[in-house]
C-alpha positions in Angstrom: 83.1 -29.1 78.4 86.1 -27.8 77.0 85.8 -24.5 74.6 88.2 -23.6 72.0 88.8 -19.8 71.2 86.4 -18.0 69.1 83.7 -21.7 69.0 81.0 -22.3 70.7 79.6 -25.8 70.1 75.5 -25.6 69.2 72.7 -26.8 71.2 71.7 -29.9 69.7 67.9 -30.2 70.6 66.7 -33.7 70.0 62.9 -34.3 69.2 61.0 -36.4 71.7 60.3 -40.1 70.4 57.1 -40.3 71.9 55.7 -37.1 70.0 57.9 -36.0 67.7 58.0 -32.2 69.1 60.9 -30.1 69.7 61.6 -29.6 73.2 60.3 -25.9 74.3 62.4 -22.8 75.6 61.0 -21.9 78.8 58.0 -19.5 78.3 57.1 -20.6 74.5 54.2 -22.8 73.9 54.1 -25.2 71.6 55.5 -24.3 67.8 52.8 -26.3 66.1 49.6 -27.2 66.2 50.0 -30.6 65.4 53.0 -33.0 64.6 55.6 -32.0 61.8 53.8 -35.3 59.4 50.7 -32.7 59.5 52.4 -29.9 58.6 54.0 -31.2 55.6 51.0 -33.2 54.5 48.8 -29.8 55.0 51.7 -27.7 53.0 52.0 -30.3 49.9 48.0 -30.0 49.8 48.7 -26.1 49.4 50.8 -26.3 46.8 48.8 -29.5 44.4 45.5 -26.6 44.9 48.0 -24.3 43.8 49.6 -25.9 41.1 46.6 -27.2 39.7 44.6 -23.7 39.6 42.1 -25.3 42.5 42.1 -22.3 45.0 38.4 -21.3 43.1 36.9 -17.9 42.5 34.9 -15.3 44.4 31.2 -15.1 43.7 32.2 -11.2 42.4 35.0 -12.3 39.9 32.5 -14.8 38.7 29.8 -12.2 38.2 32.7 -10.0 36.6 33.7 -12.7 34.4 30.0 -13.4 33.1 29.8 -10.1 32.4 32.3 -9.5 30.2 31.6 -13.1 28.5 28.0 -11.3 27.7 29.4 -7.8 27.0 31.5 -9.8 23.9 28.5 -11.7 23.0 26.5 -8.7 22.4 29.5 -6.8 20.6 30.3 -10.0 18.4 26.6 -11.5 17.4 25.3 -8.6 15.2 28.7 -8.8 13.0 28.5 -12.6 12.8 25.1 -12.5 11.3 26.2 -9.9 8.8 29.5 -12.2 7.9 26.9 -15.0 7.8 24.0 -12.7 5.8 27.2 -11.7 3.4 27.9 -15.6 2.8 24.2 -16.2 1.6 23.8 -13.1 -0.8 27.2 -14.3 -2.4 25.9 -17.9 -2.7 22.2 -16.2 -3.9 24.8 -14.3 -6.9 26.1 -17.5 -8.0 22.5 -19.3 -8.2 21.6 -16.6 -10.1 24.1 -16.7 -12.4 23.3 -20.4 -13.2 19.4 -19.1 -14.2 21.1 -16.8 -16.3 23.2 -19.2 -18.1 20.8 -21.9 -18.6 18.2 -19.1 -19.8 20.8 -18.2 -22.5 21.2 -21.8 -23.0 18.0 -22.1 -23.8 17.6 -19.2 -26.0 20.6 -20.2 -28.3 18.6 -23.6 -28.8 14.8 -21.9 -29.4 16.6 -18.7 -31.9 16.9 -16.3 -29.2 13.4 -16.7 -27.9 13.0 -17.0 -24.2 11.1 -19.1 -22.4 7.6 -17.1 -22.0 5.6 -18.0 -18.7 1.7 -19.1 -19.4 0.8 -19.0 -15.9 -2.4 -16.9 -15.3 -2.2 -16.1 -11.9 0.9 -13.7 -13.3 3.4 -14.1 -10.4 7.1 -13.3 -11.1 8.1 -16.7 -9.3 5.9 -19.2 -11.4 8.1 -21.0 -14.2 6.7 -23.5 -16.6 7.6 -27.3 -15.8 9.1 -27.5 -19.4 11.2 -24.6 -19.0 12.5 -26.3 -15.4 13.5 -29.5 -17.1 15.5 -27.7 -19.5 17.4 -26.1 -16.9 18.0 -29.2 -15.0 19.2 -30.4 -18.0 22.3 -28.3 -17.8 23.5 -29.3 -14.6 21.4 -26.9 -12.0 19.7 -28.6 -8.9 16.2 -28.5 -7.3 18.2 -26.4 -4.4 19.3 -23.8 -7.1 15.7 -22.5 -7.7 16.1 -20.7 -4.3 17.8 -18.6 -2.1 19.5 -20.1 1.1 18.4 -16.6 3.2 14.5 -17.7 2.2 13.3 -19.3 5.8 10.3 -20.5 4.0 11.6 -21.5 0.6 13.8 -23.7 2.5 11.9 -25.1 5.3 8.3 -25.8 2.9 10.8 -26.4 -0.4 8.2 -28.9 -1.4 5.2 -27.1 -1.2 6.6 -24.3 -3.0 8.2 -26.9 -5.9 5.2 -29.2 -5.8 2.6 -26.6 -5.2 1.1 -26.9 -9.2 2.0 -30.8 -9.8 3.3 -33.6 -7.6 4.5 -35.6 -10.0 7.7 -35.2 -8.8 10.0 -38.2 -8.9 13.5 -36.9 -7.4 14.6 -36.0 -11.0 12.0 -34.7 -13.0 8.1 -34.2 -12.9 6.5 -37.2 -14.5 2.8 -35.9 -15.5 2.1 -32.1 -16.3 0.9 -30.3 -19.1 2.7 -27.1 -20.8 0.7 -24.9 -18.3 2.3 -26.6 -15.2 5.0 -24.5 -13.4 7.1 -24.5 -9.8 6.9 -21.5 -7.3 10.5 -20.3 -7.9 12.6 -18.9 -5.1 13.8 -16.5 -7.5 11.6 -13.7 -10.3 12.0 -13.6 -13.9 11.7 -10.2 -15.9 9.5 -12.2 -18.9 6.4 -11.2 -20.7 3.7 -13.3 -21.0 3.0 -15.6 -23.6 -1.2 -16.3 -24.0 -1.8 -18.8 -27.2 -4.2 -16.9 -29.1 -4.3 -13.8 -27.2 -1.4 -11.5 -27.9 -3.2 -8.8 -26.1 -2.8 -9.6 -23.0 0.2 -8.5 -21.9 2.0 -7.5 -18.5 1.5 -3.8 -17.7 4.9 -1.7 -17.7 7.5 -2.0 -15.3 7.3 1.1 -13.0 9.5 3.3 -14.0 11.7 5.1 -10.5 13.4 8.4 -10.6 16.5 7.0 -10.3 16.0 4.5 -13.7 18.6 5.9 -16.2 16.0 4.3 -18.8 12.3 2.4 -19.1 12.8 -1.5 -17.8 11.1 -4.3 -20.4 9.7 -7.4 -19.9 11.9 -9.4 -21.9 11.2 -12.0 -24.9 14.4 -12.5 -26.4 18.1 -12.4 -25.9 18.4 -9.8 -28.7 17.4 -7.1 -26.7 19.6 -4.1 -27.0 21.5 -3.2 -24.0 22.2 -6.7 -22.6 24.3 -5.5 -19.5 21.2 -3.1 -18.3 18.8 -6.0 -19.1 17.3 -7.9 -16.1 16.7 -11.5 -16.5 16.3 -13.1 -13.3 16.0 -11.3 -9.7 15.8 -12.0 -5.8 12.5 -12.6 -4.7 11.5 -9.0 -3.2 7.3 -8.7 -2.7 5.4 -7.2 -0.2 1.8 -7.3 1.2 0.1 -3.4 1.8 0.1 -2.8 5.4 0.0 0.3 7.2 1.6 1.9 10.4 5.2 -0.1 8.9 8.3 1.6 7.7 7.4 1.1 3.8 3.3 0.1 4.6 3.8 -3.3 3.4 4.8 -7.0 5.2 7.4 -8.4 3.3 7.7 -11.6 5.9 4.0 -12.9 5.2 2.6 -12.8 1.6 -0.3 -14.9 1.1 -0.4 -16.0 -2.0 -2.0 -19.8 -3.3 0.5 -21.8 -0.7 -1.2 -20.1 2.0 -4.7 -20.6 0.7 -3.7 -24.1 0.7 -1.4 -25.0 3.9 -1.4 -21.3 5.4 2.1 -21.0 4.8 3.4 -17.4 4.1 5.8 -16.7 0.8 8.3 -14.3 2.2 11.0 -11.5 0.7 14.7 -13.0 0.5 17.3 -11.2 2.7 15.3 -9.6 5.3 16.0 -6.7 7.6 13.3 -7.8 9.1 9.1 -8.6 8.0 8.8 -5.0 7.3 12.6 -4.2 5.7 14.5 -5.8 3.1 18.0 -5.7 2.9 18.1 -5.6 -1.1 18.6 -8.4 -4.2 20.9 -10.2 -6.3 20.0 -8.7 -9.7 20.7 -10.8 -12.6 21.4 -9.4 -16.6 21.4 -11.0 -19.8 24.5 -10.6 -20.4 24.5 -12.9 -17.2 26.4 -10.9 -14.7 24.9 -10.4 -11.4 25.0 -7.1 -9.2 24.4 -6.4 -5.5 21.3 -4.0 -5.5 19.9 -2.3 -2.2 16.6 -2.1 -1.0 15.5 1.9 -2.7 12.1 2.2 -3.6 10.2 5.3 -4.6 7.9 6.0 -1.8 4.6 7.7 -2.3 2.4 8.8 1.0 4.5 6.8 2.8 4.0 3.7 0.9 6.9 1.7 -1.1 5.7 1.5 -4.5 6.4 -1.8 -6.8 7.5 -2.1 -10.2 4.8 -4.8 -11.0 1.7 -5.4 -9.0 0.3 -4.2 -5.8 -1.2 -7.6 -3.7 1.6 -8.4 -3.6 3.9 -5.6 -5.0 7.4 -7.2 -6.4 10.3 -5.1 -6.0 13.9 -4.9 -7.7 
């Protein structure tokens, strides 16, 4: 062959037709381990696991991964419930606010008189069936009469609304008399009224160390100092029970509901069955305030404003 200065032709290797292989140098084995179709097929795999995120984990970045995952769980639960807990007392303020209107509602028809509970057994929650009517007059709901943090209230509504009649028809109680009443998720701050017997009144509120003055049981909407007036509370009531952070069960109050379907009337916004968190507390001037849970304690024991079995707190 015939060489030009400064070129030297290549070696031109030609594959084998048979097998497709490269011809080996002398002393090499062969370059592949199978034919070049295999190798390319094999690579393009590679590269679709690639591509598409296929090539999998390791049993320890999994565990790693899970971990974490839990780790944010824990961190991230506790202040979802108290973003959730916050939504319900807000929505608690509001329902409040519509007791306290239609209560002055009423009042500006009846000359400033409130609507007096006759119910003997004396619970804060009890509400006459004539008094409820009126208020659903002015546009509140069966679902307003309680709190949305009340498991019970919520989960037994009808008990606790039909407990005393179950003439309920979906709008209105058809047959009661003007002793009748609802189990209210919420209390009212009213005296009694007894035909016949102004004597028997409720005892006084408990006055706490903190009070900047003596709380009333209220009868009309006259009452001096409107905006330190309480009207219409959260439901806050406890049980005695000792060897518990205030010696009393807030979670399970028996009451007539439990006598009957042993269901348990319960504290709204719970801590927990021994801790409440606080209440909506409603005035008659009909603005509503966030109050906590800050009872005097005596031996040990919270004390209530009004009654002992059970105790009602606000």
């Amino acid at each position: 062959m015939c060489k030009k200065r400064g070129f030297t032709p290549l070696e031109v290797k030609i594959p084998n037709r048979e097998s497709g292989r490269l011809p080996e140098r002398h002393g090499e084995g062969p370059r592949f381990a199978g034919s070049q179709t295999d190798v390319r097929q094999q690579h393009r795999s590679f590269l679709r696991k690639e591509s598409l995120g296929l090539t999998g984990f390791t049993l320890i970045e999994l565990l790693v991964v899970i971990a974490i995952i839990a780790l944010l769980m824990g961190i991230l639960m506790p202040a979802l419930q108290r973003v959730r807990e916050q939504a319900r007392q807000q929505s608690c303020g509001a329902r409040i606010r519509q007791h306290l209107l239609a209560l002055n509602m009423y009042a500006d028809d009846n000359d400033s008189k409130l609507p007096l509970p006759t119910t003997a057994g004396g619970w804060l929650q009890d509400i006459a069936i004539n008094t409820v009517h009126f208020m659903l007059d002015t546009g509140m709901t069966r679902e307003i009469f309680y709190c949305q943090s009340n498991h019970n209230h919520q989960k037994y509504n009808d008990m606790f609304w039909m407990f005393n009649n179950q003439s309920w028809n979906g709008a209105k109680f058809t047959n009661y008399s003007d002793d009748s009443f609802i189990v209210s998720g919420y209390c009212y701050i009213l005296e009694l009224r007894r035909e016949g017997r102004p004597d028997i009144v409720r005892p006084d509120i408990v006055r706490y160390e903190n009070d900047d003055m003596q709380k009333i049981w209220l009868k009309t909407t006259q009452e001096k100092y409107p905006a330190l007036r309480e009207l219409c509370v959260d439901s806050i009531m406890g049980m005695p029970q000792s060897n518990t952070k205030y010696g009393r069960n807030f979670g399970q109050v028996q009451g007539g509901i439990y006598g009957q379907n042993q269901v348990y009337d319960q504290t709204s916004h719970l801590k927990s069955d021994y801790e409440p968190r606080g209440g909506n507390i409603g005035f008659l001037d009909s603005h509503v305030e966030w109050r906590p849970f800050n009872p005097d304690i005596q031996n040990g024991v919270a004390v209530p404003r009004y009654g002992n079995s059970p105790g009602f707190f606000w």
